[in-house]
N, CA, C and O of each residue as an XYZ file, in Angstrom:
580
protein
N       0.841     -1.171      0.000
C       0.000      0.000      0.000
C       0.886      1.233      0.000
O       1.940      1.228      0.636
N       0.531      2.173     -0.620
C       1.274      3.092     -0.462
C      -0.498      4.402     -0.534
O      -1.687      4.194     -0.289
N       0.393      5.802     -1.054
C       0.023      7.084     -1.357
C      -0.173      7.546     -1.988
O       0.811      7.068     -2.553
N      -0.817      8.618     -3.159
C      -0.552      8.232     -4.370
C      -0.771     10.415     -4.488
O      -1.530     11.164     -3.873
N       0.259     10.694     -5.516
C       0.359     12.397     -5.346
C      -0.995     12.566     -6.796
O      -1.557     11.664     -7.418
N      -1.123     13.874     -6.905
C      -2.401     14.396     -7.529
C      -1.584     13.725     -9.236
O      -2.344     13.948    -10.178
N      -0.690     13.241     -9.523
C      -0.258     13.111    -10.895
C      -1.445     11.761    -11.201
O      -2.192     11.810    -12.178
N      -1.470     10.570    -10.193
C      -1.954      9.457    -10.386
C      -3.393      9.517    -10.576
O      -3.885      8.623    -11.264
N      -4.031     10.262    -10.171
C      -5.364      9.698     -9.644
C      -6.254      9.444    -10.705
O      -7.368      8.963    -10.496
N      -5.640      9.874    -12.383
C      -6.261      9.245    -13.225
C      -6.470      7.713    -13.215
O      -7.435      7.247    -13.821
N      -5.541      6.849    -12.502
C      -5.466      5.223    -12.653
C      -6.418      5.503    -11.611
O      -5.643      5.064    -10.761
N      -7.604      5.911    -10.800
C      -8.204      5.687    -10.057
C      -9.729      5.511    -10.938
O     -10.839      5.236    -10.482
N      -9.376      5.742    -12.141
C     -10.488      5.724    -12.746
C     -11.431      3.906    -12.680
O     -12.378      3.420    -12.061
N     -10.791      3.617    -13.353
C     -11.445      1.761    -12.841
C     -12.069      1.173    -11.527
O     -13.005      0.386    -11.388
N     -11.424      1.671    -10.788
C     -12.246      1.607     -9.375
C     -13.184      2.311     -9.306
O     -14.201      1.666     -9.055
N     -13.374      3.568     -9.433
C     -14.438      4.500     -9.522
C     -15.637      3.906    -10.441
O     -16.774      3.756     -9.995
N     -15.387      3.690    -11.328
C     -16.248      2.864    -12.313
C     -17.095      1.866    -11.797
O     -18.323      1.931    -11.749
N     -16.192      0.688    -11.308
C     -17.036     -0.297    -10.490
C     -17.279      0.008     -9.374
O     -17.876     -0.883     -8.769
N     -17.069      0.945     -8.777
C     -17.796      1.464     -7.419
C     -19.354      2.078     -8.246
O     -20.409      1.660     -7.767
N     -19.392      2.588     -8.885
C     -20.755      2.957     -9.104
C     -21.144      2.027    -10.030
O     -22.307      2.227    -10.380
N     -20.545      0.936    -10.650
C     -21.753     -0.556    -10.760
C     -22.060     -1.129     -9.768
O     -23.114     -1.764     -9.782
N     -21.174     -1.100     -8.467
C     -21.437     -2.031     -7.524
C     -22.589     -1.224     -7.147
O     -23.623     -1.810     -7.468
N     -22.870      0.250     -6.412
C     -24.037      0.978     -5.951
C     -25.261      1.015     -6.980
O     -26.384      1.275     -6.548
N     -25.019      0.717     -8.563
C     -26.488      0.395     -9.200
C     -26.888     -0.963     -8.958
O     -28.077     -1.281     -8.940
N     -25.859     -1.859     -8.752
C     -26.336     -2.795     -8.588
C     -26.631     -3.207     -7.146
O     -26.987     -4.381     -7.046
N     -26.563     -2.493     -5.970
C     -27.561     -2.763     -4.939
C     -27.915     -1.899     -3.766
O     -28.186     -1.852     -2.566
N     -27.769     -1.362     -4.688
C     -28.426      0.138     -4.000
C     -30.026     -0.461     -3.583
O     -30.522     -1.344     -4.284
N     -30.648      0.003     -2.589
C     -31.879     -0.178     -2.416
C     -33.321      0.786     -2.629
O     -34.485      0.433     -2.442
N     -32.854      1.975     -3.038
C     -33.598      3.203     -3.480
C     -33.199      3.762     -4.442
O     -34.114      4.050     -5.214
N     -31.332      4.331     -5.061
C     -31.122      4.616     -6.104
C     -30.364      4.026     -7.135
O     -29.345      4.358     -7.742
N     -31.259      2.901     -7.179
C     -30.439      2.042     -8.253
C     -30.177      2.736    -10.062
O     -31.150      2.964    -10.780
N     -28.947      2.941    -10.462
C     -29.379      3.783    -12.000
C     -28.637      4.926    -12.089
O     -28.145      5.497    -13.062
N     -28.630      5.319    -10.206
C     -28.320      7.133     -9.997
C     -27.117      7.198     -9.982
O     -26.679      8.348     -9.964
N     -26.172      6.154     -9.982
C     -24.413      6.457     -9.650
C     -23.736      6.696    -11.088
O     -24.444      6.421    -12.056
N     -22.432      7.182    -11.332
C     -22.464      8.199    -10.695
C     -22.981      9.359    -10.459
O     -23.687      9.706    -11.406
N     -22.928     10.528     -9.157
C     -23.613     11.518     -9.705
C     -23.023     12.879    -10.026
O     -23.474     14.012    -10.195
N     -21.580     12.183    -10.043
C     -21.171     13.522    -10.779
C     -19.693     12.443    -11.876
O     -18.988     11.512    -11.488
N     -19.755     13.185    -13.359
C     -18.550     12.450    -14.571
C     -17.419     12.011    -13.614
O     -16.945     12.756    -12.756
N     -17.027     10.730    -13.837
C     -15.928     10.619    -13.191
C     -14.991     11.535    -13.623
O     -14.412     12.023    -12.652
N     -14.573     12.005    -14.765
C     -13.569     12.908    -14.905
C     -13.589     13.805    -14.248
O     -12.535     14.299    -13.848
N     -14.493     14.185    -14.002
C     -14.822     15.616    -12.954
C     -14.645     14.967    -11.270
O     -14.552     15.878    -10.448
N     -14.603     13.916    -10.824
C     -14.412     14.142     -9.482
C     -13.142     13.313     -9.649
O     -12.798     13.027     -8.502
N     -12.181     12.730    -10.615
C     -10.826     12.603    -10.888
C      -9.943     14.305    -10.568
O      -8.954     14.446     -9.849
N     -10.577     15.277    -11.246
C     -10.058     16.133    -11.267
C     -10.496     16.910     -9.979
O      -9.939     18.001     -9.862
N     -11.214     16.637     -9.173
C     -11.248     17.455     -7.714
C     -10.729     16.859     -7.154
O     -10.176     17.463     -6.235
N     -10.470     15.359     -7.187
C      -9.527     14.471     -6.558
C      -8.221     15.294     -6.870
O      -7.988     16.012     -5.898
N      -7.384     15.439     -7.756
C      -6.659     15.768     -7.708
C      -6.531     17.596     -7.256
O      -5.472     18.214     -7.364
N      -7.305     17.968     -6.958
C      -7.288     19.393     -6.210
C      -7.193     18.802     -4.828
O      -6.301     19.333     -4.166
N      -7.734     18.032     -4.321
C      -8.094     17.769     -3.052
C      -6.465     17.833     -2.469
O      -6.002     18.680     -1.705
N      -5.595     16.390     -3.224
C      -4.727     16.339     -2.833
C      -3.503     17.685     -2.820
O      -2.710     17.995     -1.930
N      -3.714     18.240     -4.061
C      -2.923     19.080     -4.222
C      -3.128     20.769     -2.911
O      -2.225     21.488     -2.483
N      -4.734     20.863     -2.627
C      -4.866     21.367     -1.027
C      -4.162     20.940     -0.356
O      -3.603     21.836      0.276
N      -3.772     19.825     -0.054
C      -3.685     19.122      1.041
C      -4.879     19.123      2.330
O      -4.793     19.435      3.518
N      -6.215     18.531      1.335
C      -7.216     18.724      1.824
C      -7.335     16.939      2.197
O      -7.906     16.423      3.157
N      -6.592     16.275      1.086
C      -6.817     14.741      1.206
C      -5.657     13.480      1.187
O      -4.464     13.697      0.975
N      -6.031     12.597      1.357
C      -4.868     11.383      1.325
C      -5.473     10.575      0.562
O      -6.702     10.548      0.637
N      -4.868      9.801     -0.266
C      -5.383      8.781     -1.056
C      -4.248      7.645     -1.114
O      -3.107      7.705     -1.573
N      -5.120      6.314     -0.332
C      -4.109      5.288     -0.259
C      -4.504      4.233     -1.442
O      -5.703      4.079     -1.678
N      -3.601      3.552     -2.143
C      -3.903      3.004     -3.101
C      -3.358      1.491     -2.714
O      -2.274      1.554     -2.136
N      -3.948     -0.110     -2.931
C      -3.212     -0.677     -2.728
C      -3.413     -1.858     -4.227
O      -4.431     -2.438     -4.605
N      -1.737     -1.883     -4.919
C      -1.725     -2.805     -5.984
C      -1.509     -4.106     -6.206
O      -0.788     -4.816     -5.504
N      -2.225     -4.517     -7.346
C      -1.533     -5.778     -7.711
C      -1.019     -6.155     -8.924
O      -1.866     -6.573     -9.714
N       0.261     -6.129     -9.358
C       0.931     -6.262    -11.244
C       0.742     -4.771    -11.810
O       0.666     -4.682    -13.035
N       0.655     -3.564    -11.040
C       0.685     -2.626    -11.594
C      -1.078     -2.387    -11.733
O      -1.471     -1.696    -12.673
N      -1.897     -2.869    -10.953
C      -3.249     -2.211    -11.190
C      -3.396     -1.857     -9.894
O      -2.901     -2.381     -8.897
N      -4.414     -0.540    -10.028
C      -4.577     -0.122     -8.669
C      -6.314     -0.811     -8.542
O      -7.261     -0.592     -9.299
N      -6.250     -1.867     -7.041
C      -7.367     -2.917     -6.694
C      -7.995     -2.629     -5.914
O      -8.926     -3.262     -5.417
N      -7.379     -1.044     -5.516
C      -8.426     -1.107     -4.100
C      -8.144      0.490     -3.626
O      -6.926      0.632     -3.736
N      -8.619      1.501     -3.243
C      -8.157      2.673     -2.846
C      -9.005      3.074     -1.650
O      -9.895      2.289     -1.325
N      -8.879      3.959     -1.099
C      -9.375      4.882      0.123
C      -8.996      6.402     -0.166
O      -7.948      6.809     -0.667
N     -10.040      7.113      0.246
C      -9.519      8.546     -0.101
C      -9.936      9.422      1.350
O     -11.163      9.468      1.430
N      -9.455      9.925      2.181
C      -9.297      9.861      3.608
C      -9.588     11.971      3.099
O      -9.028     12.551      2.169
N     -10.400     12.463      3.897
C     -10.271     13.918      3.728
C     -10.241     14.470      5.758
O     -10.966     14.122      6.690
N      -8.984     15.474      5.686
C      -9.179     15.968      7.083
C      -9.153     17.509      7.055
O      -8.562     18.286      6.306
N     -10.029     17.725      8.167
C     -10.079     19.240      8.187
C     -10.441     19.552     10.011
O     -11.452     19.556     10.714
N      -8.505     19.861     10.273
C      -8.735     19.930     11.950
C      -9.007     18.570     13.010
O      -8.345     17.543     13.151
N      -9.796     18.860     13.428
C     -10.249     17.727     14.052
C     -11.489     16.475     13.970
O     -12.037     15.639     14.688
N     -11.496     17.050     12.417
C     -12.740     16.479     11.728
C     -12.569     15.847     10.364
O     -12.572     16.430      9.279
N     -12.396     14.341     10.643
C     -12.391     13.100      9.276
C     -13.295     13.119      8.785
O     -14.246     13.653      9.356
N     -13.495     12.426      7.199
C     -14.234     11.456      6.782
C     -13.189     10.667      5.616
O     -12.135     10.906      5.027
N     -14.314      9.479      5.711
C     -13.742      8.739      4.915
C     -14.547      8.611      3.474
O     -15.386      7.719      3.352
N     -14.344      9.282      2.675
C     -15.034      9.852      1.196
C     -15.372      8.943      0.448
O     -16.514      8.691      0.064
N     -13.905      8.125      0.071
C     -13.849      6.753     -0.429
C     -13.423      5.625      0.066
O     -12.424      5.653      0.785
N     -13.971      4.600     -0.162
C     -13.415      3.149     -0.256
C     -13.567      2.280     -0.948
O     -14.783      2.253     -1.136
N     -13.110      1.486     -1.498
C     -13.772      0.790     -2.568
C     -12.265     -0.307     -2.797
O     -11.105      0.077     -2.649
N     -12.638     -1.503     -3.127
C     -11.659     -2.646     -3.285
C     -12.748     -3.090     -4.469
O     -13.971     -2.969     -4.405
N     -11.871     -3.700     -5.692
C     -12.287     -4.168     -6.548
C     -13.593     -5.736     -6.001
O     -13.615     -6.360     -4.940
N     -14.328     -5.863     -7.024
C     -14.762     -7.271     -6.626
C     -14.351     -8.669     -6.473
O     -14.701     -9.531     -5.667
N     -13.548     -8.678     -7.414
C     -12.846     -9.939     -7.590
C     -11.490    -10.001     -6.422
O     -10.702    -10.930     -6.250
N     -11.540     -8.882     -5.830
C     -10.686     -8.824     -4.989
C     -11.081     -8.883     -3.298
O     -10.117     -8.966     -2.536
N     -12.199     -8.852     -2.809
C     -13.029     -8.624     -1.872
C     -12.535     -9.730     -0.852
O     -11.603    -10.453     -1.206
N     -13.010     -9.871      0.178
C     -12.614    -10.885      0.784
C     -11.348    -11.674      1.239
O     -11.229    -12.801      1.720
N     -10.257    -10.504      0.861
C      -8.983    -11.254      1.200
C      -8.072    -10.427      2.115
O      -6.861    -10.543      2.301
N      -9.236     -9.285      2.808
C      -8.707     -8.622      3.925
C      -8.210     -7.132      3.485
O      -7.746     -6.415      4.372
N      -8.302     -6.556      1.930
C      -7.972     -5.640      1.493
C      -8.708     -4.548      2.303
O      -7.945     -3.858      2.978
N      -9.609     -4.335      2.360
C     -10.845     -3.506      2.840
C     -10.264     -3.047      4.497
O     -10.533     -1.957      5.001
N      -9.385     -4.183      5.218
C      -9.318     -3.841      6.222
C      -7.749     -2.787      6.572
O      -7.422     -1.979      7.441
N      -7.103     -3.388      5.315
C      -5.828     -2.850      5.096
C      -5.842     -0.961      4.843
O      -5.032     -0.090      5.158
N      -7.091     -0.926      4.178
C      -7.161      0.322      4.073
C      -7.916      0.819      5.031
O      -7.732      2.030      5.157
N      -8.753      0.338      5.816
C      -9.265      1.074      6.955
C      -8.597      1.408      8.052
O      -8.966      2.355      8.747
N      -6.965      0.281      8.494
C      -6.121      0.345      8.956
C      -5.301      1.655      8.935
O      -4.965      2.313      9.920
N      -5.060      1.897      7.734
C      -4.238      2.985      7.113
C      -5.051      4.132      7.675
O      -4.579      4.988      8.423
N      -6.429      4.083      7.220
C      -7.067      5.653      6.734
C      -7.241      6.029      8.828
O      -7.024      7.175      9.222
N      -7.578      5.054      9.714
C      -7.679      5.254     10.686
C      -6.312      5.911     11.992
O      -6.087      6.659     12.943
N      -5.682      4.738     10.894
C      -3.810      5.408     11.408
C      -3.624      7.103     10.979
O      -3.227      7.804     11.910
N      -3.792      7.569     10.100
C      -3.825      8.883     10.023
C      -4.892      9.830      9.891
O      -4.823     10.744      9.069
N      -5.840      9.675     10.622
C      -6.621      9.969     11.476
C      -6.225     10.490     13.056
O      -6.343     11.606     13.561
N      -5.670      9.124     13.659
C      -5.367      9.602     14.579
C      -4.109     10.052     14.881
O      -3.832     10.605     15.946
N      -2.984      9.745     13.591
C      -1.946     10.855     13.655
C      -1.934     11.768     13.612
O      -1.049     12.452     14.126
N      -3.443     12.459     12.632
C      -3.068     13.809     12.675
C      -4.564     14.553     13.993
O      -5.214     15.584     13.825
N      -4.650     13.702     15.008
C      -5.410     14.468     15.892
C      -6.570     14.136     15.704
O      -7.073     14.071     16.826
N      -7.611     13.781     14.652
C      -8.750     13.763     14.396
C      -9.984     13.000     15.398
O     -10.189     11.787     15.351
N     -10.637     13.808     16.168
C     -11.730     13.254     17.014
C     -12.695     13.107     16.612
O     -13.361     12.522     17.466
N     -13.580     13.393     15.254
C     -14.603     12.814     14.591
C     -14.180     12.582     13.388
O     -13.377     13.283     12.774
N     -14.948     11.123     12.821
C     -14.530     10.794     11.826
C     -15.948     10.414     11.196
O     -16.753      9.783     11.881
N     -16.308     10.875      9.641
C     -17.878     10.137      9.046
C     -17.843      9.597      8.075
O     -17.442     10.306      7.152
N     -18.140      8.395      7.765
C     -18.550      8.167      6.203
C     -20.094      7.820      5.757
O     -21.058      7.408      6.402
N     -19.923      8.147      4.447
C     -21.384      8.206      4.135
C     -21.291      6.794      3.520
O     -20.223      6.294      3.167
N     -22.802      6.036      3.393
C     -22.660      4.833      2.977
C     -24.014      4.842      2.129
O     -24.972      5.525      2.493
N     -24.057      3.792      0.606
C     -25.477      3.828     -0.089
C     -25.617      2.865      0.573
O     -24.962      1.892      0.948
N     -27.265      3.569      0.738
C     -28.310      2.452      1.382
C     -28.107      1.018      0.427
O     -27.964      1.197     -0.783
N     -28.091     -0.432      0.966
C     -27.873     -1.579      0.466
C     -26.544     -1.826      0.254
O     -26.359     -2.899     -0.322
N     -25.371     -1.096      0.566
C     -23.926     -1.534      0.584
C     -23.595     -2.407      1.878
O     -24.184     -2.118      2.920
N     -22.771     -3.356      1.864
C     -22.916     -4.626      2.981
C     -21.931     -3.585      3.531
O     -22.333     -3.210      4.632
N     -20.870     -3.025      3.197
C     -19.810     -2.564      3.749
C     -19.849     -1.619      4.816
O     -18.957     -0.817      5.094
N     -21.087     -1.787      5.472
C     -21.405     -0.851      6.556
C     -21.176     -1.775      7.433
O     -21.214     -1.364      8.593
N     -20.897     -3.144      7.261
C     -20.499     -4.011      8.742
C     -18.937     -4.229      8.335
O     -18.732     -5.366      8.760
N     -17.510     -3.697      7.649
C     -16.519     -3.384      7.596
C     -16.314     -2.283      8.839
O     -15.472     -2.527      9.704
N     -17.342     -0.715      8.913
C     -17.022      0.317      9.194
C     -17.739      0.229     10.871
O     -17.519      1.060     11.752
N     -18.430     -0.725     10.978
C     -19.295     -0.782     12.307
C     -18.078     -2.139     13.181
O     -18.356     -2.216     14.378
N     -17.254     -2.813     12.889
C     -15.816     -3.317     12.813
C     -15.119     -2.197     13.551
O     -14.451     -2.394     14.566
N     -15.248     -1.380     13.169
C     -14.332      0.363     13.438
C     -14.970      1.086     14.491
O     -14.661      2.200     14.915
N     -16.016      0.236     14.919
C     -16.982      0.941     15.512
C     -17.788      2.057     14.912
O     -18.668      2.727     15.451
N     -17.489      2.098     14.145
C     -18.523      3.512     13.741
C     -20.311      3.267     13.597
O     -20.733      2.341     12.904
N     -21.134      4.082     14.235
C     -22.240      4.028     14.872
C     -23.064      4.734     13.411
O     -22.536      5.556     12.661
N     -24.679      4.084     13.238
C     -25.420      5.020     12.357
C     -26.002      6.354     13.408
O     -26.900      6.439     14.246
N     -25.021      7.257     12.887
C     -25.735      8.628     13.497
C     -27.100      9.457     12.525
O     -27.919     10.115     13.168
N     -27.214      9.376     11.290
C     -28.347      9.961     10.610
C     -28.522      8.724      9.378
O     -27.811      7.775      9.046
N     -30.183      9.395      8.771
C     -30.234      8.938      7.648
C     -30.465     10.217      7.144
O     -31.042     11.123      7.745
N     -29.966     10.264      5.948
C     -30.074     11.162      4.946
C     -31.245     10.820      3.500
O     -30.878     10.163      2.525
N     -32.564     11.374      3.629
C     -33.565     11.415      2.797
C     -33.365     11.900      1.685
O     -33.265     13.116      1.845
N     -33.170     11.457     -0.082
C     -32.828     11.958     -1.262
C     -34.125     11.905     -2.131
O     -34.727     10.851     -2.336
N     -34.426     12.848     -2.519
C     -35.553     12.854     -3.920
C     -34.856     12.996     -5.415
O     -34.871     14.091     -5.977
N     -34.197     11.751     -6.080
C     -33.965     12.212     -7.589
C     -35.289     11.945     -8.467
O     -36.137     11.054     -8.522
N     -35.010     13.315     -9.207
C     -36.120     12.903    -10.319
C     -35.520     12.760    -11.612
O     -36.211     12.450    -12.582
């Protein structure tokens, strides 16, 4: 696992991709709606983010593909965890925890006493982050038309 500077985050494109097949495909209310903004366009705030130094993005490979990423944003004393996403074919072999490892390690390196991620309704990966302890504090109500 490593880090990855604002030059890369185009290879983040493939993950991004199947992160929003995985959310059409089981999403429980907005199945259809992902993504909701061009990936090129949140490639390229990705790479503002980092270049703020608003974000961290851990990437972890295999043969030169990137299989799995986390994109960690801090501001003060206040985390979230934006992204996560491990390929499918890759699931299950502890990747998911490798990066929660990471994104939590600098978290609390750099001070951070709240940390949030948002999750689509029907993603299993809310019992990865409840692992972490992290508690459902809201639901968030969406109307797309």
């Amino acid at each position: 696992m490593r880090e990855i500077g604002s030059d890369e985050v185009f290879r983040l494109r493939d993950c991004l991709l199947a992160l929003a097949e995985h959310h059409n495909r089981v999403s429980v209310n907005f199945k259809g709606h992902y993504p909701k903004t061009p990936v090129g366009q949140t490639l390229k705030r990705f790479a503002e983010d980092i270049d703020g130094e608003k974000s961290h993005i851990y990437v972890i490979e295999s043969e030169n593909k990137i299989i799995g990423f986390c994109k960690i944003n801090i501001d003060g004393t206040s985390g979230a965890i934006e992204y996560l996403i491990v390929l499918e074919e890759y699931r299950g072999q502890g990747y998911g925890a490798v990066l929660m490892d990471k994104a939590m390690s600098s978290f609390s390196d750099a001070g951070v006493s709240v940390i949030d991620v948002k999750v689509a309704d029907g993603n299993s990966a809310v019992s990865l982050y409840e692992k972490y302890g992290f508690k459902m504090n809201a639901h968030i109500l969406r109307l797309c038309k």
